[in-house]
C-alpha positions in Angstrom: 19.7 -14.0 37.9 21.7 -11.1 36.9 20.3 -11.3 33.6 17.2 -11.9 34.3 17.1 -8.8 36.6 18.3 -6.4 33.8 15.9 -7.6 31.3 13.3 -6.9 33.6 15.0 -3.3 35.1 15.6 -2.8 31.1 14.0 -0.4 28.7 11.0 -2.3 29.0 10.6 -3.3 25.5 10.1 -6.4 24.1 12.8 -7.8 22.3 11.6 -7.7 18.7 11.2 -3.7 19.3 7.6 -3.6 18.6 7.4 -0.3 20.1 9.7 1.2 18.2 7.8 -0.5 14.9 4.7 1.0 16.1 5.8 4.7 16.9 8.1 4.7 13.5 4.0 3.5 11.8 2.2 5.9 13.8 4.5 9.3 14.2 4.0 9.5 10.3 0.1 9.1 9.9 -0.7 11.6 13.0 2.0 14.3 11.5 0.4 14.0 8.1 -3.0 14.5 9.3 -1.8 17.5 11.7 -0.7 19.0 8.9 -3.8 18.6 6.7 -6.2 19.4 10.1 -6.5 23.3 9.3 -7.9 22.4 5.7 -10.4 19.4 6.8 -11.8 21.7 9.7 -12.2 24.7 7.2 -14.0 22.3 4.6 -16.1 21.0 7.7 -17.3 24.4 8.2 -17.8 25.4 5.0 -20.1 22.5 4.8 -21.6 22.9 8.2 -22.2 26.6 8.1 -23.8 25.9 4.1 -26.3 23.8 5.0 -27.4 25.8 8.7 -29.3 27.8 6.4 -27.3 31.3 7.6 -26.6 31.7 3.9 -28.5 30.8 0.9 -26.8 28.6 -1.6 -26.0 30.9 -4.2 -24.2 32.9 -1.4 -22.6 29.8 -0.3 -22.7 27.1 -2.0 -22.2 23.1 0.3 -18.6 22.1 -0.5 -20.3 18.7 -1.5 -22.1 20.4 -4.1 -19.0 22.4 -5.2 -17.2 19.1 -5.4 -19.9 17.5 -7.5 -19.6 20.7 -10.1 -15.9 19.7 -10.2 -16.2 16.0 -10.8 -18.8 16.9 -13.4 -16.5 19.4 -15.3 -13.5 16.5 -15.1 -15.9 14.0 -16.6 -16.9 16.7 -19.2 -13.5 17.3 -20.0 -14.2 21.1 -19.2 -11.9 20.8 -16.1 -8.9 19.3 -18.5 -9.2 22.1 -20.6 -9.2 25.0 -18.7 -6.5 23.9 -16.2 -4.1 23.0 -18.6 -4.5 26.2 -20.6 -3.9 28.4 -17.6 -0.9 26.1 -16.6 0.2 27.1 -20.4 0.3 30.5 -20.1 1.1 30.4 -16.7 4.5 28.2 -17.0 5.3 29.5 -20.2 5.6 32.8 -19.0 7.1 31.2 -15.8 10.3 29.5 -17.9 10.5 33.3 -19.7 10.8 34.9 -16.4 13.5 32.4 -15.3 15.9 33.1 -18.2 15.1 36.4 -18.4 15.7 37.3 -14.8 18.7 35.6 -14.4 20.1 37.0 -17.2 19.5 40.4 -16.3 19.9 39.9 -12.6 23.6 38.5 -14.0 24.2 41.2 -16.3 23.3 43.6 -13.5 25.6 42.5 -10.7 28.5 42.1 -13.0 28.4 45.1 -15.7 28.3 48.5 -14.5 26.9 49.5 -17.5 23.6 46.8 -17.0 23.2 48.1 -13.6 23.0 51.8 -14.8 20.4 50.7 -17.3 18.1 47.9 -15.5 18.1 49.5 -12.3 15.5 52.2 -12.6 13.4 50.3 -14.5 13.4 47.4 -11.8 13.4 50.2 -8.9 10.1 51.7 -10.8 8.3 48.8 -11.4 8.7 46.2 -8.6 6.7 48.4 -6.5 3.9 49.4 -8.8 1.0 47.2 -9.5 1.7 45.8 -13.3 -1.5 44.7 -14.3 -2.4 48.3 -15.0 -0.3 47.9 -18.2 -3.0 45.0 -18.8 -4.9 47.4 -21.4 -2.0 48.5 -22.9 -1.2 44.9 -24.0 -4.8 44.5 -25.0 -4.5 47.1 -27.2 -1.4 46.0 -28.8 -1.4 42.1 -28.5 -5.2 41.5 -28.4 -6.7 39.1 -26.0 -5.2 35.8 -26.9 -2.8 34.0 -25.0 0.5 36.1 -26.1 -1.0 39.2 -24.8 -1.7 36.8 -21.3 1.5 35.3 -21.1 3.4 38.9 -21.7 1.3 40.3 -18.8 2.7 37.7 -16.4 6.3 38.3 -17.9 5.7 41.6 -17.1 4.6 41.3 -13.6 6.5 38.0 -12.3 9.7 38.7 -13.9 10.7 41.1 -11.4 11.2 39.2 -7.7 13.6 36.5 -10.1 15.9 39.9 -10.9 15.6 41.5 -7.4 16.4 37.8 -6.1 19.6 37.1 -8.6 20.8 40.6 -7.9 20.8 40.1 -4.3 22.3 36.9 -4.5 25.2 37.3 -6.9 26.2 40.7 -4.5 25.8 38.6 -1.6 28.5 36.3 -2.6 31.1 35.4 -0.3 34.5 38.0 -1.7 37.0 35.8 0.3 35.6 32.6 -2.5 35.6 34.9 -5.6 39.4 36.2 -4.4 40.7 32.2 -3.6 39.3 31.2 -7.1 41.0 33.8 -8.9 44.2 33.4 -7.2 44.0 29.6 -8.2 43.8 30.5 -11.8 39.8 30.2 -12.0 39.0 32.4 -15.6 35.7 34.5 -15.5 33.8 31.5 -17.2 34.8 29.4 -14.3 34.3 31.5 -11.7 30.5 32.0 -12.8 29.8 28.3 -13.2 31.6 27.5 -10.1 31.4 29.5 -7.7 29.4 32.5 -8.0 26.2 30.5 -9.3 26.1 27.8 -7.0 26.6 29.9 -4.2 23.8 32.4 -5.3 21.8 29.1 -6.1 19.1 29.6 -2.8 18.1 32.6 -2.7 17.5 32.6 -6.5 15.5 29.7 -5.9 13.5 31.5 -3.4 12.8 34.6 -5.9 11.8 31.6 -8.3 9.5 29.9 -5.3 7.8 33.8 -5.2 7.3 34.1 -8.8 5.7 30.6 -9.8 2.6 31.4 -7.7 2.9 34.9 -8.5 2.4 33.7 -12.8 -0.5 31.6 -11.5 -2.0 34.5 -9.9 -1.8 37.6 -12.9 -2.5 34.7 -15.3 -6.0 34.1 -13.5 -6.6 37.9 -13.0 -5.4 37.7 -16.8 -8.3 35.3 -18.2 -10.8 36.7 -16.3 -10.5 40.1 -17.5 -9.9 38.9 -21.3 -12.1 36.4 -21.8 -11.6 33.1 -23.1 -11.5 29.3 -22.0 -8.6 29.2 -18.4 -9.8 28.7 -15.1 -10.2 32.2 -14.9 -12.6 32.6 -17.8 -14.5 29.9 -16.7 -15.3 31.5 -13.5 -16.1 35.0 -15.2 -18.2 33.0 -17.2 -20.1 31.1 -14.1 -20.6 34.5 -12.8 -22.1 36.0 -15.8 -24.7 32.7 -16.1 -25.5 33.6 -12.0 -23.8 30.0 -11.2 -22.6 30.4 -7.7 -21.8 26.6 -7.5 -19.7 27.0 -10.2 -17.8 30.4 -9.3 -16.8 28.7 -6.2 -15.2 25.0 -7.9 -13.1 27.4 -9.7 -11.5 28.5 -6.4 -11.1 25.4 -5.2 -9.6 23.9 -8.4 -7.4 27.3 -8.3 -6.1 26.6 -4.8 -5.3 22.7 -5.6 -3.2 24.0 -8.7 -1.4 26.1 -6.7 -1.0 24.0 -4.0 0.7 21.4 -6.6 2.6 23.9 -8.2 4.8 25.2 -4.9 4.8 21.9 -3.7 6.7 20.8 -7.2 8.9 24.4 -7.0 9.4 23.2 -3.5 10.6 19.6 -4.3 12.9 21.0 -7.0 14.6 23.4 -4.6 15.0 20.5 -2.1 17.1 18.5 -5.0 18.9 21.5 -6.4 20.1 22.2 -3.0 20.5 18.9 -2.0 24.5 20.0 -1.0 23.0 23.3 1.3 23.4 23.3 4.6 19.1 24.0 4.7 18.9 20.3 3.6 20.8 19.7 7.0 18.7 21.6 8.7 15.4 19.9 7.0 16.1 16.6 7.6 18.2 16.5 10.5 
């Protein structure tokens, strides 16, 4: 009877947990769509307000048109093409940016003599907009893919020095002093301590300047010229072909999207040791 009575007084589940089954199957789909439900309701009323007739279509274009546009350039091959050039120049000078700005952001924080040459020149031109060196280049690279690519060096390369310079200052003193006095040589103490510890927040100077090259890249190909995602665009527009202007955005924003979800996914296994990993999937 006893038993019977706390069975029935229980947790009121059955005994296989089904429940449980079914929340752990559920909880999953219903976050996964709340998190998509601001992009379905914005493509809803893209659609909606397209075909109420407020705008024409060459104004605005129906989302299922702009999605036929893309499908057509992917079967064309057009779509191939252009994303994986802009992906080119944009990762290419990406990777620079990465050496580069560690290297300096390094140099800076631990040589007095890198600090008193790099820091006026970062201090000048992280605030000012570097795409007005854009005809510079053009005058001195042309308008081929070196001259893009060196553009977005110029312009991305400066949150990954800010961010390393930060970092490596920020660096816990009582860690550098308990190395040394364990016999840790400057080579050590780099690889060891000061890098990994500075890991996150040079991540997150990375996380700024990936979308940051996919950005001045685009700006880069529309103002030159040439195949990209960005001369294709300039291109639609030139031809009048709203339909097409507007699948470049959207293929645009799905790049991007991948891209900081990738940087994102990288961070999450660099810093898989990081007390934020804790903190994301506690």
């Amino acid at each position: 009877m006893a038993r019977l009575v706390q069975t029935v007084s229980g947790s009121g589940e059955p005994p296989n947990g089904a429940p449980e089954k079914a929340v752990r199957f559920v909880y999953p789909l219903v976050w996964g769509f709340a998190r998509i439900f601001s992009v379905v309701a914005l493509a809803v009323a893209w659609e909606a307000l397209a075909r109420s007739g407020t705008f024409t279509p060459f104004q605005l274009p129906a989302l299922s048109a702009v999605l036929e546009r893309i499908w057509s350039d992917a079967v064309s091959g057009d779509l191939w093409i252009n994303t994986a050039l802009t992906l080119y120049r944009a990762l290419t000078a990406f990777a620079i940016c990465t050496v580069g700005g560690v290297i300096i952001g390094m140099a800076m924080s631990r040589n007095a003599f890198a600090y008193w040459f790099f820091d006026p020149i970062v201090s000048v031109g992280f605030p000012m907009p570097k795409i007005a060196f854009l005809p510079v280049v053009i005058l001195w690279l042309g308008v081929y893919d070196l001259s893009k690519i060196t553009i977005v060096v110029i312009d991305a390369i400066f949150p990954v020095i800010a961010a390393t310079v930060i970092a490596i200052q920020g660096v816990e003193r009582e860690l550098i002093w308990s190395a040394r006095n364990m016999g840790a040589t400057n080579r050590e103490l780099l690889h060891q301590i000061i890098l990994p510890a500075a890991l996150p927040q040079i991540l997150t100077g990375l996380q700024v300047a990936l979308p940051l090259s996919l950005i001045v890249a685009v700006v880069a190909e529309m103002l030159m010229g040439g195949y990209g995602l960005g001369g294709a665009m300039m291109t639609a527009s030139r031809f009048a072909n709203s339909t097409s202007v507007f699948a470049g955005i959207v293929e645009i924003a799905v790049v991007g999207y991948a891209l900081v979800k990738a940087m994102a996914l990288i961070r999450r296994r660099l810093l898989i040791w990081h007390q934020e990993s804790t903190y994301e999937f506690a």
